[in-house]
N, C-alpha and C positions, 0 to 999 in steps of 0.2 A: 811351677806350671806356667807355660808361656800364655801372656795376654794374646784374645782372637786381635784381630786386626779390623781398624773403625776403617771405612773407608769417607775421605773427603771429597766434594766430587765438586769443583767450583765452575761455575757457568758464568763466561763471558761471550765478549762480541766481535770488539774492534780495538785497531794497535794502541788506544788510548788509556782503556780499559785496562788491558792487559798492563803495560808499563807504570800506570801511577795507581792503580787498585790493587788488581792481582799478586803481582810480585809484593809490595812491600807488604802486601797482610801476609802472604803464607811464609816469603821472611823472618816477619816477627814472631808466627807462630811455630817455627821453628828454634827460634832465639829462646820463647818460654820451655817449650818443652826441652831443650839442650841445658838449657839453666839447672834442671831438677838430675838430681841422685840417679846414675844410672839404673839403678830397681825401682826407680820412683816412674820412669819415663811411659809414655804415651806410647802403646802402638798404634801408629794409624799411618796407611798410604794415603799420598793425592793425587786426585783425576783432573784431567780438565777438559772440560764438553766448549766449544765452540756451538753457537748457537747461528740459525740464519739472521742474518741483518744487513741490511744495504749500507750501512756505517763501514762494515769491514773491506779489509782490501784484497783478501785471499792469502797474504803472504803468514795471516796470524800462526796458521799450524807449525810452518817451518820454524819460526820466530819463539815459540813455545817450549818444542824439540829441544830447537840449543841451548836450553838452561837448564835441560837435562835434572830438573826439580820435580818432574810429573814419574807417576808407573804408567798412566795412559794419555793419552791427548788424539780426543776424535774430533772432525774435522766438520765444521757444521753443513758440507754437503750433505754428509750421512745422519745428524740429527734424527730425522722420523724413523728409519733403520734402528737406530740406536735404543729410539724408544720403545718401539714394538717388539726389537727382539733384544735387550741389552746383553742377554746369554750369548750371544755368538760374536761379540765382540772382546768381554771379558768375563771371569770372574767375578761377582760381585759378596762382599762381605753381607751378613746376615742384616749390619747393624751399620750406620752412616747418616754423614751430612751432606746434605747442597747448600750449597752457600752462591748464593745470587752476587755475581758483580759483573754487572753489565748484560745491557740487551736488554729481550723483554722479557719480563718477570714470570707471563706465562709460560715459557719455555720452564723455567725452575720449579716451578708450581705443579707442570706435569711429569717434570722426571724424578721428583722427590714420592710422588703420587707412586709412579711405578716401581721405585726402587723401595717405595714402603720403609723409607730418608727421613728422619728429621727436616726442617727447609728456614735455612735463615736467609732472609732478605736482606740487605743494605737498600734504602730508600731515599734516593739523592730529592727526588723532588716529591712523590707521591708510593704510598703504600697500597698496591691495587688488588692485591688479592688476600686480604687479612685473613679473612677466614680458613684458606688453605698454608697459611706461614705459623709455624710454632715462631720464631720470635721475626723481630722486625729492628732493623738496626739502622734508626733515622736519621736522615744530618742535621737536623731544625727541629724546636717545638710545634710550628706550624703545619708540618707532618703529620705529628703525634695528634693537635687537634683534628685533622681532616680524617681520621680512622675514626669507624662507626665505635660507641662506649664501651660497646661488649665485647671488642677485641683489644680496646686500648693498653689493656694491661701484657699484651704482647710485644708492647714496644718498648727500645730502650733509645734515648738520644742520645749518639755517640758522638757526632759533629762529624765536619767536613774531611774525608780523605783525603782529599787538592789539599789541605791545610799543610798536612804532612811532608809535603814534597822536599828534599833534604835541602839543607842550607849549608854544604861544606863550602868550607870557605879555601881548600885546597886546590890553585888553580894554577899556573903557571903563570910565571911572569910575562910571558907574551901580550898576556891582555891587560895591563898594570897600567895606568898611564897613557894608555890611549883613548877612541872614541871606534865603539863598535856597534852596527846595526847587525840583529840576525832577520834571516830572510828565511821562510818557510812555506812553502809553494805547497804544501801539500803530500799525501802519502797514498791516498787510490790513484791510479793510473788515468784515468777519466779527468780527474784534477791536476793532476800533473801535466796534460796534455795541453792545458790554458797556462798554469803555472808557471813551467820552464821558461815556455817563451816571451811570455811577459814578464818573470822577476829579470830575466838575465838582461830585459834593455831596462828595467826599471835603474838592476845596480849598473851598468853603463851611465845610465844617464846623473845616478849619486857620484859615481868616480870620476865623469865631466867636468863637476863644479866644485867637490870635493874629494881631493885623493889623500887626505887625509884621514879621512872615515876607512877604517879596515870591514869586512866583509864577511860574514861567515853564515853557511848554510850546515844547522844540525840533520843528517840524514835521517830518515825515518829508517827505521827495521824492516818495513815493509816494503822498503824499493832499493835501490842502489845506482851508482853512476854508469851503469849501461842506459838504464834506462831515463837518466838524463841527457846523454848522448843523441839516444832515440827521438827523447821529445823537442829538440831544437834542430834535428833535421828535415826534410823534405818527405820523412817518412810521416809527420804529421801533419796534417791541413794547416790547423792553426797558427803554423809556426811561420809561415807564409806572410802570415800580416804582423810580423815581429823583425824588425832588422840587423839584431845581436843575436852574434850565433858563438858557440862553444871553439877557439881553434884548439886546443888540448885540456885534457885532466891529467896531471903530475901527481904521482906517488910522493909522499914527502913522511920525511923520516926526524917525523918532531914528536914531543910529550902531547900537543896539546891537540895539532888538525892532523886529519889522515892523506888528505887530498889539495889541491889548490888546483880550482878552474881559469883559465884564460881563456876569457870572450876576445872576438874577435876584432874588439877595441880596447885590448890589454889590460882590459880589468880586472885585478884577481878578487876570487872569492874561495874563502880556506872554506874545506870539509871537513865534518867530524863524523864518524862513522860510530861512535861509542851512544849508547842509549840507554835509558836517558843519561840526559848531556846541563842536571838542571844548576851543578856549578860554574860550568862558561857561560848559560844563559845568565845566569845572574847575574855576570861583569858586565854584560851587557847595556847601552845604555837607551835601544829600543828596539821591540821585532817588527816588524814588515809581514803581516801572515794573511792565510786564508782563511773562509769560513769555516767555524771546525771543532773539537772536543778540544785541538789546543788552543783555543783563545780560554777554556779556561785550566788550562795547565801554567799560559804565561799568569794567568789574572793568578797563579796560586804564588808564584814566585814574585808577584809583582812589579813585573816589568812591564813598563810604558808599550802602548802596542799600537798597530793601524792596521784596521781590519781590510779585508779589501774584497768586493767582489766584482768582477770585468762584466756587466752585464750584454757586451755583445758579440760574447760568445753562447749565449743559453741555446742554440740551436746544437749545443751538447749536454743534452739532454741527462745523458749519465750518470753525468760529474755531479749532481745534485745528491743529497742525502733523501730517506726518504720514499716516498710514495710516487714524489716527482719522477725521482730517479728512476723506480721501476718500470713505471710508463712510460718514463723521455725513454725506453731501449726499444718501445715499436715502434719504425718508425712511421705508421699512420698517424698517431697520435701527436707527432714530435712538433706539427709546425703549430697544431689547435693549442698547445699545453703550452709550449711560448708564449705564443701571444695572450693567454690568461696569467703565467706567471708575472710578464712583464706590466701587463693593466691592471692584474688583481692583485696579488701575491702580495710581489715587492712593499706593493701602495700601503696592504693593509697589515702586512707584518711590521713591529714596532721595532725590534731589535733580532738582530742574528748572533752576536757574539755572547758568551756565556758571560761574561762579569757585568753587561748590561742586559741582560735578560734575569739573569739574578738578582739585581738592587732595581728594576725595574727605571732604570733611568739610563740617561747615554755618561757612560765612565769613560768607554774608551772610544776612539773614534773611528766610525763607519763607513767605508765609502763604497755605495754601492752604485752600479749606474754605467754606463757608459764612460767611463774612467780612463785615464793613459795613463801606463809607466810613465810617463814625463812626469805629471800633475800630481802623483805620491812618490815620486823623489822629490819632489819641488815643495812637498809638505815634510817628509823626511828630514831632511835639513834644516828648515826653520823649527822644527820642533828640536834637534840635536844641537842647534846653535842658541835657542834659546830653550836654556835647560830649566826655568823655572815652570815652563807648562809641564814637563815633564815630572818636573815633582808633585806637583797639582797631580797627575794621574796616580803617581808612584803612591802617594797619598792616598786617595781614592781606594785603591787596589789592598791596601794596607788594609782600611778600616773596615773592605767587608769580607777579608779575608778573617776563617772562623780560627777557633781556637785551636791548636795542635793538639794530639793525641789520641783522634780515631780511627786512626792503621791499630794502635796496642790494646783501644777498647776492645775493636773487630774482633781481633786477633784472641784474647781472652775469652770474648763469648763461644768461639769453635774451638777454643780449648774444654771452656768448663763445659760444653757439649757431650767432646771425646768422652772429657772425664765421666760423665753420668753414664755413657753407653758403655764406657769399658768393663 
């Protein structure tokens, strides 16, 4: 007699989510259930609900699509659609899981509600809706303390899923022997549109003093080099007060980069177009990035980093995560909400980057302000030339990164889930 079919239904957000959450839990959950007898094995499909968030960049559903792992993938314009009518979208099996990763938790809390779902959470920093989650899948004890008593026994501490992030050490000898910075500008378009044109005179101004430093930009999933092209033209404002501009992107027919940019002061910077890309970051010997879920993807890999934010550009209202973000897009509101981010905000927010908002102290370094690409190449360098601060972070980054193995906890708990409803 053929087993009914569980349906798994995972709700995420943004391309960060997606790549170091998503994928490698329902990987491994794949990996267990392919390991058993084939009459032993699990039926069950997986969904995946995009949810609204201002974190995301729009490009998640396509990016979802190509991995060709899902039976559905809804797009979170249609989210309240989805919820009110889920029958006119698909099929849904009798019996199933939601599985929370990423975004906000209430969004899983009411689709698990509708779909009359089991609902497991993963809880990076807080458990907010105990009472409607059958389990709770924490990364910290101090988690588990902050859920009221009478739910506590819903929780399990599985640890940190950034712990996970692979460490092959299979990389091409290109990067062996030399001295490399990655640069990451960003992956919403809002952010890219400061980014471009600021990283690209920032690496101008690294290849000035030293051209020994090689150069490498990991492309996000979520954009691609048209839209680098775009953002260091005249088709962008910003790009106006930047004086390094793209003169080609070259196709390049190597194991390791996809692309090589030449700014217009012959500076090359390799492309990787492969994602995630966390064994060339790792040869790395610092990134250069923006405000962002990856500050702590590099904090998981523990690579030295310089966070960056250009604070005179905020009259791009956008590009901000957030509530900001949503408001900087009227633009009645755009010049009042600057001039509060810039006097209040900034002043009274303690840290932006995840590995110091984590260990509540500054690990990695910040630089927020009215800032030049000159002045973080000019700190770039001294931190690449003198490698012992860099071990000081590399350090850091070590000791508060948790213990490996909660992708295969996760992963086991939506199994033994399956298992109970099959």
């Amino acid at each position: 007699m053929k087993k009914k079919s569980i349906a798994v239904v995972v709700i995420t957000n943004g391309p960060g989510e997606l790549s170091t959450w998503v994928k490698p839990v329902l990987n491994h959950l794949d990996k267990i259930n392919n390991s058993l007898n084939k009459n032993n094995r699990l039926n069950f499909t997986i969904r995946l609900v995009l949810v609204p968030c201002p974190n995301a960049t729009g490009a998640e559903y396509e990016v979802a699509k190509s991995w060709n792992q899902f039976e559905l993938v809804t797009k979170a314009k249609i989210f309240w659609k989805l919820l009110i009518k889920p029958y006119k979208f698909a099929k849904w099996p009798r019996k199933g899981v939601v599985v929370f990763l990423g975004g906000d938790q209430f969004w899983s809390v009411l689709l698990s509600i509708r779909l009359g779902y089991i609902n497991i959470t993963y809880a990076e920093w807080v458990a907010r809706w105990p009472r409607w989650n059958n389990i709770i899948a924490a990364m910290n004890q101090d988690i588990k303390k902050k859920i009221p008593k009478k739910y506590r026994y819903k929780c399990k501490v599985i640890g940190d899923l950034m712990a996970d992030i692979s460490d092959n050490k299979e990389v091409s000898s290109n990067l062996e022997g030399e001295k490399w910075i990655a640069l990451l500008p960003g992956s919403k378009k809002a952010k890219l549109s400061v980014g471009i044109p600021y990283f690209l005179e920032m690496a101008d101004h690294i290849a000035e003093k030293n051209n020994d430093i090689n150069l490498i930009i990991p492309i996000a999933p979520t954009t691609n080099t048209k839209e680098y092209l775009f953002f260091q033209s005249n088709k962008n404002p910003i790009a106006k007060h930047y004086s390094s501009k793209i003169k080609r992107i070259k196709s390049m027919q190597s194991s390791t980069f996809d692309y090589v940019i030449e700014t217009s002061n012959n500076t090359k910077i390799y492309l990787i177009n492969k994602h995630p890309c966390h064994e060339i970051l790792k040869k790395c010997d610092l990134a250069i990035t923006t405000v962002g879920a990856n500050t702590a993807e590099l904090a998981a890999l523990t690579l030295p980093m310089i966070v960056v934010l250009p604070t005179q550009h905020l009259n791009v209202m956008n590009s901000w995560d957030g509530l900001f973000g949503i408001i900087g897009k009227i633009s009645f509101f755009n010049k009042f909400f600057t001039f509060i981010i810039e006097n209040w905000y900034l002043k009274k927010k303690k840290f932006f980057a995840w590995p110091n908002i984590k260990s509540k102290k500054l690990i990695v370094p910040e630089r927020i302000g009215h800032i030049s690409p000159k002045q973080i190449a000019k700190e770039a360098l001294f931190l690449v030339n003198n490698r012992k601060y860099l071990r000081e972070q590399k350090d850091n980054l070590s000791m508060q990164r948790g213990k490996t193995g909660a992708v295969e906890k996760l992963a086991y708990i939506i199994f033994n889930s399956i298992k109970k409803l099959s």
